[in-house]
C-alpha positions in Angstrom: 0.0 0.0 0.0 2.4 2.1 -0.7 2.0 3.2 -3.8 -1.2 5.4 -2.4 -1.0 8.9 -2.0 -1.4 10.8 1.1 -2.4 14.0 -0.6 -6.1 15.0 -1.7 -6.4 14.9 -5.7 -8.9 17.7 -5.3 -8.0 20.1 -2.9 -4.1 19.0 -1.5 -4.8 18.9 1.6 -3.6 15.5 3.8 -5.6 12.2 3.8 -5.9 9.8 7.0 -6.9 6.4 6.8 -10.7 6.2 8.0 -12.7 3.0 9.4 -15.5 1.8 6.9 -18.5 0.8 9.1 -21.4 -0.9 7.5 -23.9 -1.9 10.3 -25.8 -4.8 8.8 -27.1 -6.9 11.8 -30.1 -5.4 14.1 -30.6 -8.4 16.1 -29.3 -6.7 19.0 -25.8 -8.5 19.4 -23.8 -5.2 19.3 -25.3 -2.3 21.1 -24.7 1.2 19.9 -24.5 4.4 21.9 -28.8 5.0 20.4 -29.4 1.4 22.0 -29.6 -0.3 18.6 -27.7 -3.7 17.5 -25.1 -3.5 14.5 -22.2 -5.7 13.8 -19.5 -3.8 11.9 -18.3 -5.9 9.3 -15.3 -5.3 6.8 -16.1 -4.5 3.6 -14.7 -7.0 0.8 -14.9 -7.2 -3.3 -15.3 -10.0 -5.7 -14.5 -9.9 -9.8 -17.3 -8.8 -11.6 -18.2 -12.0 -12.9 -17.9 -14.0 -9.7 -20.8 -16.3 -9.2 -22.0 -17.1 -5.7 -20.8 -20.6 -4.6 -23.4 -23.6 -4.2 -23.4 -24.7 -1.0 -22.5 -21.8 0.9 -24.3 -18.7 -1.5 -21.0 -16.6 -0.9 -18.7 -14.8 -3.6 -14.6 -15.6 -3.8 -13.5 -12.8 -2.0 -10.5 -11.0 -3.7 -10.0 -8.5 -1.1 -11.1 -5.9 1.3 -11.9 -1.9 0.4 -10.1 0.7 2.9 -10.9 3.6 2.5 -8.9 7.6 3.2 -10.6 10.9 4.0 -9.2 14.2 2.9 -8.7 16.3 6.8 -9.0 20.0 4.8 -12.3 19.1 2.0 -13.6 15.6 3.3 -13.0 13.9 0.0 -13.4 10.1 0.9 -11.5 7.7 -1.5 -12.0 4.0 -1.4 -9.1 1.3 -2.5 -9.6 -2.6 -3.3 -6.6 -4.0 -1.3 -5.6 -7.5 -2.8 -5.9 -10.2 -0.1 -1.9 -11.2 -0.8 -0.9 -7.8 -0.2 -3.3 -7.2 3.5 
């Protein structure tokens, strides 16, 4: 992950790397500070034509997306991270 920049592409101001959170399960396992249930789950990508599998209904997971947020404009910009290079 090197090769990404830490400098906004629209303003020039300095990106941070941010946490992704994607609440997906209410059943109440994980309580929130508004009393309601999310688990926070990473966010992952699959090849465009990647077919869910059979038995299991899940895609072949390539890798994860991380995103950065620009500190001066707010400018969020997400990368696909290759699971060899996590």
């Amino acid at each position: 992950m090197n090769h990404i920049s830490n400098t906004c592409s629209d303003c020039g101001g300095v990106t941070e790397w941010i946490k992704l959170v994607d609440s997906t399960d209410v059943s109440g396992a994980f309580l929130d500070d508004k009393g309601s249930g999310s688990q926070h789950l990473q966010l992952q990508y699959a090849a465009e034509e990647a077919e869910r599998s059979a038995w299991l209904k899940r895609y072949p997971i390539k890798g994860h997306i991380r995103g950065k947020m620009c500190t001066s404009c707010g400018r969020v910009t997400l990368y696909g991270i290759p699971k060899d290079v996590e």
